[in-house]
VONUGU-493951 format. One record per residue (C-alpha): x, y, z; residue number from 1. Coordinates in Angstrom, 2 decimals, decimal comma. Example, Ala and Ser with C-alpha at 12.3 -4.5 7.8 and 13.67 -1.06 7.14 Angstrom:
# VONUGU-493951
        xx        yy        zz    nr
     12,30     -4,50      7,80     1
     13,67     -1,06      7,14     2
//
This chain:
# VONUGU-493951
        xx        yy        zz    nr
     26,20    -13,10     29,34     1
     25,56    -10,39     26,13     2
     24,59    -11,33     23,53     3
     26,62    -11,12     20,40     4
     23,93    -10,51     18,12     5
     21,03     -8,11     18,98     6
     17,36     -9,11     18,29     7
     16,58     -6,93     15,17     8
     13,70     -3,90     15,64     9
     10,31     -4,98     16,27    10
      8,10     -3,79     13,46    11
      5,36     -4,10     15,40    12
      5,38     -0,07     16,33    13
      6,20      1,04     13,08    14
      3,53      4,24     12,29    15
      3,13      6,29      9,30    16
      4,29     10,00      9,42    17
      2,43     13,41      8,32    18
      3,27     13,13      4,07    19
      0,87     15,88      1,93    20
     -0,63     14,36     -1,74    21
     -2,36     15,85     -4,01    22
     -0,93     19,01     -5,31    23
     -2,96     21,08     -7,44    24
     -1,09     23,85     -8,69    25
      2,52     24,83     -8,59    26
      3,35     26,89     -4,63    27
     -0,21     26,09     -3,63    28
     -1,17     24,22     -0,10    29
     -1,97     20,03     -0,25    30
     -5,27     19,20     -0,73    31
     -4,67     15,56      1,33    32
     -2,09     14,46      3,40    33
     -1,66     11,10      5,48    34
     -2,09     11,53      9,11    35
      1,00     10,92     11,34    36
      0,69      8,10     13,87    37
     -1,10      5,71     12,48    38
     -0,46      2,21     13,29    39
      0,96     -0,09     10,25    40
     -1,41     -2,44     10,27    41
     -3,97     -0,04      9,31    42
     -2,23      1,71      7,03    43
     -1,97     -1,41      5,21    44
     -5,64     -2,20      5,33    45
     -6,26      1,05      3,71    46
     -4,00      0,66      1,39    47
     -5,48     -2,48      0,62    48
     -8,73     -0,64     -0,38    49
     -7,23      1,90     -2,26    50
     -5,40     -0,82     -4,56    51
     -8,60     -2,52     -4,77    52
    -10,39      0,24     -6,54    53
     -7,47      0,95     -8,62    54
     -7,59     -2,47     -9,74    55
    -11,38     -2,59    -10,06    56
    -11,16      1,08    -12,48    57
     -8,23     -0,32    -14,51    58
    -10,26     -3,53    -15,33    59
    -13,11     -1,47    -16,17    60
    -10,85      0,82    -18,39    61
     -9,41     -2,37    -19,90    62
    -12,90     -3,76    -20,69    63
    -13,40     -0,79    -22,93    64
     -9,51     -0,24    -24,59    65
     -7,79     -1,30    -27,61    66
     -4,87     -1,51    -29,11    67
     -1,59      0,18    -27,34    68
     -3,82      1,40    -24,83    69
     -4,91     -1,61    -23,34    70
     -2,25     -3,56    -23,06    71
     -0,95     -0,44    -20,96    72
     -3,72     -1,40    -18,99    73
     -3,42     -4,76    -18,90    74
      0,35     -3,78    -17,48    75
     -0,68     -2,24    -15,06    76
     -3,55     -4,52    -13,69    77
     -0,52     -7,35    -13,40    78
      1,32     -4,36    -11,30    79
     -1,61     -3,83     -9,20    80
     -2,08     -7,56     -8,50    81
      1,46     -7,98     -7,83    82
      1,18     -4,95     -5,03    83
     -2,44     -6,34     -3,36    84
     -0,31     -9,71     -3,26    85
      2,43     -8,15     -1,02    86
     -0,17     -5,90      0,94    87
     -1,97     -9,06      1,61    88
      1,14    -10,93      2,50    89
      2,18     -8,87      4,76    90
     -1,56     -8,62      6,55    91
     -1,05    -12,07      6,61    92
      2,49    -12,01      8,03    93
      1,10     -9,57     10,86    94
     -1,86    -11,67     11,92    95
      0,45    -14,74     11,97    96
      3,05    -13,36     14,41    97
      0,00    -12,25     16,60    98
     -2,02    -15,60     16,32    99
      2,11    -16,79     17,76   100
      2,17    -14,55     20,60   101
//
């Protein structure tokens, strides 16, 4: 018997492609570029880090501002907790559905 509704994509093979950062000047080559292939589980683990110093140099920044400036700051440490929150969610989510088989 088919099915009338198909099991939606797993998102268990889901891999980052090749995507340059880090322009310097206007026609020039990419300094950086994430790799192609990699698996999304570690993609999100590095991303993890990379929030986590973002988070940890806003705070410091923060320490130090006043006025307009740092409650720029302070806007944009709630945005990076927000984002480590989901990152860490979905890490979460991940380990879950393997711990389930």
């Amino acid at each position: 018997m088919k099915k009338l509704v198909p099991d939606p994509p797993s998102l268990a093979n889901i891999t980052t492609t090749h995507t340059d950062f880090c322009f310097c000047d206007e026609g020039e080559s990419p300094l950086f570029s994430v790799c192609n292939g990699v698996e999304m589980e570690h993609a999100l683990v590095q991303l993890m880090a990379l929030l986590r110093l973002a988070y940890e140099n806003n705070y410091q920044a923060g320490e130090i501002a006043q006025g307009r400036l740092a409650r720029m700051l302070l806007a944009t440490q709630h945005s990076l907790e927000a984002s480590k929150a989901v990152v860490a969610s979905l890490l979460n989510g991940i380990e879950k559905q393997r711990a389930s088989g």
